[in-house]
DRENFI-938057 format. One line per 10 residues: for each residue x, y, z of N, C-alpha, C, O. Coordinates in nm, 3 decimals. Example, Ala and Ser with C-alpha at 12.3 -4.5 7.8 and 13.67 -1.06 7.14 Angstrom:
1.319 -0.569 0.780 1.230 -0.450 0.780 1.320 -0.330 0.780 1.424 -0.332 0.846; 1.285 -0.225 0.708 1.367 -0.106 0.714 1.290 0.003 0.787 1.341 0.114 0.804
// end
This chain:
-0.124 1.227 0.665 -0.011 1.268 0.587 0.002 1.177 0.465 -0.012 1.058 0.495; 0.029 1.206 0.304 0.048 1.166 0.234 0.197 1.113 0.255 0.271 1.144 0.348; 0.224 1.034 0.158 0.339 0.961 0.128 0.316 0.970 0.002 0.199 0.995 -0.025; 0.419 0.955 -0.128 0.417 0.889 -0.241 0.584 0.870 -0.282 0.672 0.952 -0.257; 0.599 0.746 -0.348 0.740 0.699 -0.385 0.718 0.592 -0.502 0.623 0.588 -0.580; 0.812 0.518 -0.496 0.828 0.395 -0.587 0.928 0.287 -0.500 1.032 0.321 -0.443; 0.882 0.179 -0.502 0.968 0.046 -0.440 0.991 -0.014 -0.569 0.918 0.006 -0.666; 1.085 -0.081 -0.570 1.168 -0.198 -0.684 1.154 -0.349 -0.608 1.219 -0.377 -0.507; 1.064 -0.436 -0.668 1.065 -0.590 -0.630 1.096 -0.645 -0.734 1.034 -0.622 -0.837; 1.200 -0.729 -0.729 1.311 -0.792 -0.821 1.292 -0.733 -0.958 1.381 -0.650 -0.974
1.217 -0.740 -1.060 1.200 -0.637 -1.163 1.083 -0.606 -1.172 1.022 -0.644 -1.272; 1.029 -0.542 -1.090 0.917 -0.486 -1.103 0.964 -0.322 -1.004 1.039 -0.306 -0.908; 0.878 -0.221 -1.086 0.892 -0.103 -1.003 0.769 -0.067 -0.983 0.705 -0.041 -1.085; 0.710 -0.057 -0.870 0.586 0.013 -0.804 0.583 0.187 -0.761 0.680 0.222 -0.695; 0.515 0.257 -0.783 0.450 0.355 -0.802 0.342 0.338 -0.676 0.241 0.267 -0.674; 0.392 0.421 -0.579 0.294 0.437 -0.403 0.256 0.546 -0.405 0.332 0.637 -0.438; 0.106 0.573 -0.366 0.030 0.662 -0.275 -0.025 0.643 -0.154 -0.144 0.612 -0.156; 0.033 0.654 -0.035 -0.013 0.628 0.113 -0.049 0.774 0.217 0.010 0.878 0.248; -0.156 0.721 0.242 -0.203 0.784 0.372 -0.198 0.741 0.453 -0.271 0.643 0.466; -0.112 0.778 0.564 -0.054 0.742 0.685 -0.106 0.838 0.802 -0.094 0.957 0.772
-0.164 0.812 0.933 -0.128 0.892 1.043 -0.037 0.828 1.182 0.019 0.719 1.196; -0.045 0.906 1.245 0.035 0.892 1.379 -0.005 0.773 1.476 0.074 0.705 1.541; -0.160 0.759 1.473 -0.201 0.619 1.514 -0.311 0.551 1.458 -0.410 0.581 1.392; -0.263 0.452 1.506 -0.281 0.325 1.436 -0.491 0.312 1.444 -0.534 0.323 1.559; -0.576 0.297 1.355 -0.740 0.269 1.397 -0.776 0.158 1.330 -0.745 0.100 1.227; -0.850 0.146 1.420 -0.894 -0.026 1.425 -1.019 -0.023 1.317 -1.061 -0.119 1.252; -1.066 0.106 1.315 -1.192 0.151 1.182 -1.100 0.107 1.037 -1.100 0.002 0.973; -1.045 0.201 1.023 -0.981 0.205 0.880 -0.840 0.192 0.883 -0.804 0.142 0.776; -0.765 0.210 0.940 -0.617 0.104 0.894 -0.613 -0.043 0.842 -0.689 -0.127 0.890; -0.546 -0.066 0.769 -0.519 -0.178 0.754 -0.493 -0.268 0.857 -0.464 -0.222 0.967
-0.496 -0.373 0.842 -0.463 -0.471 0.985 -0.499 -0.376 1.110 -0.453 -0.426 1.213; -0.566 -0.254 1.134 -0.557 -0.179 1.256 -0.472 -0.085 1.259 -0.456 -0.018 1.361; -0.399 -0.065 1.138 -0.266 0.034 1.182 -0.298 0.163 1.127 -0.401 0.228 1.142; -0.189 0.192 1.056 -0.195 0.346 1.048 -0.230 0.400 0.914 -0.228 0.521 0.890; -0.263 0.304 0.821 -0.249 0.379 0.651 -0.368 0.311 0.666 -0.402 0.202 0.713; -0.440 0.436 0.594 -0.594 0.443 0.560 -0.600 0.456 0.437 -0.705 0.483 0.380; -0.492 0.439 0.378 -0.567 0.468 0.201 -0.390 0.463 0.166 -0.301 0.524 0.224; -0.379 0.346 0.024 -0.269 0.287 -0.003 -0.299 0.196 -0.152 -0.370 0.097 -0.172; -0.197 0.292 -0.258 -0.265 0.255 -0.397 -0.067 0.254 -0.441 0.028 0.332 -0.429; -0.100 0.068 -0.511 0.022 0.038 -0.594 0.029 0.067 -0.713 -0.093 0.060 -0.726
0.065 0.095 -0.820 0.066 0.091 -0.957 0.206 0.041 -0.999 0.317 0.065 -0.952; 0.164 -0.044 -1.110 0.290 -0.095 -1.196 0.265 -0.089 -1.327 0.176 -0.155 -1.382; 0.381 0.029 -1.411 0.353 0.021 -1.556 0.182 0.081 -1.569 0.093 0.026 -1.633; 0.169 0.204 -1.493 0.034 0.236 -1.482 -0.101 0.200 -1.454 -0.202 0.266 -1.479; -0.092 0.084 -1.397 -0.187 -0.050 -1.388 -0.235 -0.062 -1.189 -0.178 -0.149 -1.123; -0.325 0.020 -1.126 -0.312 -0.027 -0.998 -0.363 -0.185 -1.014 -0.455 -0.239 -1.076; -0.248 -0.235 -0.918 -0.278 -0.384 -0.858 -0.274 -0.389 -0.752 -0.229 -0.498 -0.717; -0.306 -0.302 -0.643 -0.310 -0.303 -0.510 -0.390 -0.141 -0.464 -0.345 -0.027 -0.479; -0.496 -0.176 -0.419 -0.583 -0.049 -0.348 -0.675 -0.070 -0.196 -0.767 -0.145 -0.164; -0.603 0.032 -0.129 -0.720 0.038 0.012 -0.758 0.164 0.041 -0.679 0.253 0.071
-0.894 0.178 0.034 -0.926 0.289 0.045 -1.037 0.242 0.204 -1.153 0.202 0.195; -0.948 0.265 0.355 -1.075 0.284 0.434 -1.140 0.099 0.418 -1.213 0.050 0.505; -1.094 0.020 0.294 -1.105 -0.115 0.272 -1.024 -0.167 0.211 -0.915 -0.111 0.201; -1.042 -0.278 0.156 -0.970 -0.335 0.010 -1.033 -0.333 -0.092 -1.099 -0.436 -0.107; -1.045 -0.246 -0.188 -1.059 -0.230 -0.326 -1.033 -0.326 -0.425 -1.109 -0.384 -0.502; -0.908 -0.333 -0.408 -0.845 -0.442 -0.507 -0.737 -0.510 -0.428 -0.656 -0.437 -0.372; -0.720 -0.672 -0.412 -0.642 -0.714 -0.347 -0.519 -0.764 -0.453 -0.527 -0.777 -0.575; -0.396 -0.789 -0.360 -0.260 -0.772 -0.420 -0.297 -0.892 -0.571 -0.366 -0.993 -0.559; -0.255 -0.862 -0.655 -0.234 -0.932 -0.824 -0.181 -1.030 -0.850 -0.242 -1.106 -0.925; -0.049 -1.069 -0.799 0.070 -1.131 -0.742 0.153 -1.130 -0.636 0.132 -1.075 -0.528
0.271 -1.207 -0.677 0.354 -1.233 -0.575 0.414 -1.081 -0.536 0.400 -1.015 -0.433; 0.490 -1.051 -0.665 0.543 -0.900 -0.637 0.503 -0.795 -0.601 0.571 -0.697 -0.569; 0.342 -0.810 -0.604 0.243 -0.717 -0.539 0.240 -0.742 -0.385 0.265 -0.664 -0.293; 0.205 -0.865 -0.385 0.232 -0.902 -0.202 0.317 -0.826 -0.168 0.291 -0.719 -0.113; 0.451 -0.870 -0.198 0.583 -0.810 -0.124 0.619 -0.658 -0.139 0.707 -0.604 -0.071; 0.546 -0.593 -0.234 0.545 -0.465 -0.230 0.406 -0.431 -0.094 0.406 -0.315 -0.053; 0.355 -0.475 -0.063 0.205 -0.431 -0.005 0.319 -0.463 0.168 0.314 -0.397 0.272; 0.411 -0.587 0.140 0.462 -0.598 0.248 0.517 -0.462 0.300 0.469 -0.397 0.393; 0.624 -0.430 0.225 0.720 -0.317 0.240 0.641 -0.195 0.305 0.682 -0.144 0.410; 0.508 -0.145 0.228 0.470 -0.086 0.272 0.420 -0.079 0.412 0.450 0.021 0.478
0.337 -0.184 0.472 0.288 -0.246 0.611 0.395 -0.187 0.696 0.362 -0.101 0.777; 0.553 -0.236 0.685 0.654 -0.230 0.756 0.720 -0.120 0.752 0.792 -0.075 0.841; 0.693 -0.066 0.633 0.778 0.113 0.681 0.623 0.207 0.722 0.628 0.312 0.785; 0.516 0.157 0.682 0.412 0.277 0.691 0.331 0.235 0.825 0.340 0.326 0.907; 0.269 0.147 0.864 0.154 0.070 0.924 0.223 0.078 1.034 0.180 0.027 1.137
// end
């Protein structure tokens, strides 16, 4: 199942595309969980991509904590 939204970290606004399923694989989830494919953009710019891997790892701080948010509502 797709997901897409936007999170706000202190002034930054992120732009999400997640693929999520019902359970969690130890192949391609992240940490083992459930999103197999998970792309940040800020100001049109991805700074965060997993496709099945890590593509591009988080940019910054505000990238972290957006990559967090996601883990915890999606993963």
């Amino acid at each position: 199942m797709w997901t897409e939204g936007s999170v706000k970290v202190k002034n930054s606004i992120f732009h999400y595309w997640v693929k999520h399923y019902e359970e969690p694989s130890d192949d391609y989830g992240i940490n083992g969980g459930r999103i197999s494919k998970l792309m940040l953009k800020r100001n049109g710019e991805t700074v965060y991509n997993y496709d099945r891997g890590t593509d591009i790892t988080p940019v910054d701080e505000d990238t972290e904590i957006a990559l967090a948010i996601m883990l915890k509502s999606y993963n």
